[in-house]
N, C-alpha and C positions, 0 to 999 in steps of 0.2 A: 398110261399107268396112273395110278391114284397116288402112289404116293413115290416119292423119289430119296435114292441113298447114294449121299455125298460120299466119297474117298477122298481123302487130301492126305499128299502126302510132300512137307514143308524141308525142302533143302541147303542149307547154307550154302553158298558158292561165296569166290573171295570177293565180290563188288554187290551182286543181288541175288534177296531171298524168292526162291522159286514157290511156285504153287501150282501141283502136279493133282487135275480131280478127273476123276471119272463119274459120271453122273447116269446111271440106269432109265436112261429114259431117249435109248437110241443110240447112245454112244457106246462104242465098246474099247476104243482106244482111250487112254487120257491125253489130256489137255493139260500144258503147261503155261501160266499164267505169271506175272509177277506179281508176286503175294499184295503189297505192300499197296499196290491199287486196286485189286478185284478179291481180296478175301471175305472181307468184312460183306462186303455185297449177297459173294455167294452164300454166307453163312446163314446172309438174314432173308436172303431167298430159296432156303431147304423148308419143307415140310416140317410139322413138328416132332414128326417120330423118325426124324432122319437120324442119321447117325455122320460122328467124323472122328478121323481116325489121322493120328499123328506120325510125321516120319518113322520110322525104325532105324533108318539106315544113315547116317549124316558119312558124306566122302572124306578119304581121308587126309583130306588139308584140316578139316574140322577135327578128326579122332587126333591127331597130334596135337594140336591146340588143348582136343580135351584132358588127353594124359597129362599136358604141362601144366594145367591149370590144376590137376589133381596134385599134380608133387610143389606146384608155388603152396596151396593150402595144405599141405602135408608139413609144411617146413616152418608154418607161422608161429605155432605155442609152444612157447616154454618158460620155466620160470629161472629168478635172477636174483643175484644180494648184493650184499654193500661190502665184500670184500677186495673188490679191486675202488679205489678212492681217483682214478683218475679215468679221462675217455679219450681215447684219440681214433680217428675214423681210419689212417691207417699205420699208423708207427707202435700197436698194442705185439708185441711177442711175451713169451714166457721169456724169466731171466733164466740165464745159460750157467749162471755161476753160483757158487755159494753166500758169495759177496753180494749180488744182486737180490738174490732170494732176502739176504737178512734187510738189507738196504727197503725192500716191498715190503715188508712183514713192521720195521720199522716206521714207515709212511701208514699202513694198521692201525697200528700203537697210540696213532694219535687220533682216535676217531671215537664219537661214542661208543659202537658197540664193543669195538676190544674194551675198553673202561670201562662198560655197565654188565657184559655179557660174556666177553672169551676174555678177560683178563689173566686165566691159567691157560690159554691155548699156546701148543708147542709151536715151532717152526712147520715140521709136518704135518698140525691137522691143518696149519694153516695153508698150506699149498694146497692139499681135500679142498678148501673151499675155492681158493683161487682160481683153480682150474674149471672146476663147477661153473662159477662166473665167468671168465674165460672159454669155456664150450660155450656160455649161452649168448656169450656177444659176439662168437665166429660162425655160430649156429644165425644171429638175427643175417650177417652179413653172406652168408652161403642162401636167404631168402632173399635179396637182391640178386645174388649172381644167378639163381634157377631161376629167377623172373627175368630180367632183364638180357639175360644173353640170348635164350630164344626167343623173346619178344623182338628184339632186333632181326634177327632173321627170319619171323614168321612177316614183319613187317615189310622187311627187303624182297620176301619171294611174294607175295602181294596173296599172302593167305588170308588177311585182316580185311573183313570187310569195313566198309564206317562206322560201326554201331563196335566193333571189336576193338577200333584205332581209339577209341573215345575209351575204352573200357580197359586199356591198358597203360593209356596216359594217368588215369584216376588210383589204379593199382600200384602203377609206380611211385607217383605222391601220397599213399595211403603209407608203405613199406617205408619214404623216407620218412614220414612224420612221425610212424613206429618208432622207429629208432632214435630218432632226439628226445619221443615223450619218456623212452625209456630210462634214458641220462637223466631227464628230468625229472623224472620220480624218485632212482636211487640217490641224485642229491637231497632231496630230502629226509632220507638215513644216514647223511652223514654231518647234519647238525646239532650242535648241542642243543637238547629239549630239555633238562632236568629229570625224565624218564626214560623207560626203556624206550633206544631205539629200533625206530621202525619206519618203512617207510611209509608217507602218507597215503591216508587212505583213499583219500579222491581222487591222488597222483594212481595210484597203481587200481583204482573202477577206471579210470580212463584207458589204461594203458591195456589192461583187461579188455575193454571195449572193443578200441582200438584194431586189436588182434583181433576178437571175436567178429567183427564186422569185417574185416579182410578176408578172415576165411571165412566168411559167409557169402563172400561177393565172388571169388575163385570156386568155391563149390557150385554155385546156382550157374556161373557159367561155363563149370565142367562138363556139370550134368546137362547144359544144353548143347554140347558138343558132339554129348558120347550118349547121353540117353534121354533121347528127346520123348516126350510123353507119348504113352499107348493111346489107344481107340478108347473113346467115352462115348454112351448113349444119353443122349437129352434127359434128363427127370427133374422135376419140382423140386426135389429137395438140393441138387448138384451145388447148385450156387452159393447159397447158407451153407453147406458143407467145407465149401473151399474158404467161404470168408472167418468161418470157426476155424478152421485149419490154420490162416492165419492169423487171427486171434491169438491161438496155442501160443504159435514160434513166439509170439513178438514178449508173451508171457515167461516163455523159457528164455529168454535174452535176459529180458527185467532178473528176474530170478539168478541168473548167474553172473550178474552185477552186483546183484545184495551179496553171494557169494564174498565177490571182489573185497567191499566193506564186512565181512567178516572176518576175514583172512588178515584185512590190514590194521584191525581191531584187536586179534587173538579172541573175538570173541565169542568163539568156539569154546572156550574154557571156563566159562562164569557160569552157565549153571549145565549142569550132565546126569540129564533127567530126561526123560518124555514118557508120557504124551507133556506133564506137568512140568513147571520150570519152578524148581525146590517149593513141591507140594500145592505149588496153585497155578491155576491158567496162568493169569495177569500178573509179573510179580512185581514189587511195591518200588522198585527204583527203575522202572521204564520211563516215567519223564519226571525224572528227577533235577535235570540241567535247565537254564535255561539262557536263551528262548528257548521255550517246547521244540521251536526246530530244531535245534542240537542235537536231541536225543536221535532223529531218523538214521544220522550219518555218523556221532560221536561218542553216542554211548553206548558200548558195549551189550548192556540186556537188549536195549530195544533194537539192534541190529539185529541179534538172533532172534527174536521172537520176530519182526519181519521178514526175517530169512523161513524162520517155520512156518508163518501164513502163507509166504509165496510160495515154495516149496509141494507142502499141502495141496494149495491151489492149481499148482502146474499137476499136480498126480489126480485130481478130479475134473482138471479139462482135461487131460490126455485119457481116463475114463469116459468121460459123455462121450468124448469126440470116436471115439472107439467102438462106445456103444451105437453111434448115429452112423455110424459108417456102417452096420449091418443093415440099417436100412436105404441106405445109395446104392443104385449100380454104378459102382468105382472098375476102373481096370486094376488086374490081374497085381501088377505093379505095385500100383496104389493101396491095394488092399495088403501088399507084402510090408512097405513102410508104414504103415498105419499098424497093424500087429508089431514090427520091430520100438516100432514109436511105443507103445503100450508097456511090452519087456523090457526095454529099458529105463523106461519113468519109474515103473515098479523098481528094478535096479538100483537105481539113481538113490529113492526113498530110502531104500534099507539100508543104503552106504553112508547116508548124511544120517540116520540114524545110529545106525554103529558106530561112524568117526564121532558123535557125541556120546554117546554112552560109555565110549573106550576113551575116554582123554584127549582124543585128537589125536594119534598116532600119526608119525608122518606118513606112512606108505598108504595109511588106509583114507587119509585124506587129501593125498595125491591122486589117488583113485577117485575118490569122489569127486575131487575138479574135473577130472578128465570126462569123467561122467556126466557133468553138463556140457563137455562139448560133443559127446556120443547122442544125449538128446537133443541137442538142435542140429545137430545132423541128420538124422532122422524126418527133424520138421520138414529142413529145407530140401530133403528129397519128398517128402508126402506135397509138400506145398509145391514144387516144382512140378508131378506129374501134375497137378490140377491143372495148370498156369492157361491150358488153353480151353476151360469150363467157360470163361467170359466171352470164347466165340462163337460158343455153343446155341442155338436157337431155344428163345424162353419159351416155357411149356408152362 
């Protein structure tokens, strides 16, 4: 035959990764190979109009790994305030009595924001918040206990191969450092500043981060669990395709870090205008601090209008990249999150739009956060079907 069409199809097992090809040039059973020594070989000794075609099917020691790894990143975000003034990792309950409730509400009292901010707040709105913070630090510690207790028994039944026992070690230390950066942020909301408090705002991009990289690291390896990438054909443009696709993500990360610094800013609120920002592009106190570096991360205009260039920015790479994907042959898949990716950048845009033009409403700017973690979701599935384009044979 003149020219030859690889089949591969890549299997986790608990110790090593398989590699199952059937190759039309004589064989008609496949061959099972271990990847890890003979992939790259085969790859780069296909024709150039071969074709390779990835698992469908991962066993199910892997689909359970993948559903857990779907509900550890299901359980990582959420947000927190400065209404409970103390942290204890495990002696925190709600008080049980009247006396206890006023005794917490009291330990409140002495904090900036009851003195700048709730200083009329009742006893009852004040439980409203307690408990709000309260769900969210039994909530961080229910994202230990979904990690760690099947992690222990996937490790015990020997479902983890090396590459998994590494990536759960890493997971566990990401969840514990979660949690202390989290302490470590709302103390600094409960200092006296002479202004409104808030917590800082590098403290809560970090912690933002933080999260956003945990569940990025449980998604990309859910999805290798449960939905390992379809069949891709060879073409010229594959690869520039995949390297723009990451590109995007790493632009929608940046982007909902500036987020982070606007939020810890309020600087959502300083001008509620667009396209313009009160009647001109450029307005006249973006580096008005200094050093000029101040203004990137302190001062309020020039967060948002950083927030509006990236923004902007992430809605016309997710265009090109959109537009360029009509010219690839992507799989089926691929082409699904790449249109989903599309619809919700568009989304995303008109929400950080509205949440400024509407004051910043809280629901509507709850939504809009969430909406950056809906777009890089999206990335990290568009980006994960590529992932095996680099063993693809250059054309």
């Amino acid at each position: 035959m003149s020219t030859s069409r690889l089949l591969c199809n890549c299997t986790g097992l608990s110790n090593r990764l398989y590699f199952s090809a059937a190759i039309n040039v004589g064989f008609r059973k496949p061959i099972r190979i271990p990847i890890n020594q003979n992939f790259r070989f085969l790859a780069q000794n296909v024709k150039h109009n071969s074709t390779v075609a990835v698992a469908t099917q991962p066993p199910v020691a892997a689909k359970s790994i993948g559903w857990w790894l779907i509900a550890c990143s299901g359980t990582v975000l959420t947000r927190s305030g400065l209404s409970m003034v103390n942290w204890h990792l495990f002696k925190e309950f709600p008080p049980l009595s009247q006396i206890e409730w006023e005794r917490e509400f009291d330990q409140y009292k002495e904090f900036p924001e009851f003195k700048t901010r709730n200083r009329y707040m009742t006893l009852e709105e004040f439980k409203w918040i307690w408990y709000m913070e309260y769900l969210h630090r039994m909530w961080g510690r229910t994202v230990g206990a979904v990690f760690a207790l099947p992690a222990a028994y996937f490790w015990y039944r020997g479902y983890f191969n090396k590459g998994m026992k590494i990536r759960s070690l890493v997971f566990g230390s990401l969840i514990a450092f979660q949690g202390l950066l989290g302490w470590y942020m709302v103390k600094s909301g409960l200092v006296e500043t002479g202004s409104e408090p808030r917590v800082s705002q590098y403290r809560l991009a970090a912690h933002l981060g933080s999260a956003f990289l945990l569940y990025t690291l449980f998604l990309w390896s859910a999805l290798g669990h449960l939905l390992p990438p379809q069949m891709m054909v060879a073409h010229p443009n594959l690869r520039r395709f995949r390297m723009f696709s990451h590109a995007t993500k790493g632009l929608i990360f940046l982007t909902a870090i500036s987020g982070a610094f606007v939020a810890g800013l309020e600087a959502g609120l300083v001008y509620n205008s667009f396209p313009k920002m009160a009647d001109k592009w450029i307005p006249d106190d973006i580096l008005e601090m200094e050093p000029k570096r101040k203004n990137f991360t302190e001062n309020p205009t020039t967060v948002q209008f950083d927030h509006r260039i990236l923004g902007t920015s992430v809605l016309l790479a997710v265009s090109s990249l959109w537009l360029y994907s009509r010219k690839v042959p992507i799989s089926s898949r691929a082409r699904m999150a790449i249109n989903c990716m599309m619809f919700v950048a568009l989304a995303q845009v008109s929400l950080g739009i509205a949440t400024l033009l509407l004051y910043v409403p809280k629901e509507l700017a709850a939504t809009h956060q969430s909406g950056s973690l809906a777009l890089l979701s999206t990335a990290i599935w568009l980006t994960h079907e590529l992932k095996m384009v680099k063993h693809l044979p250059k054309v």
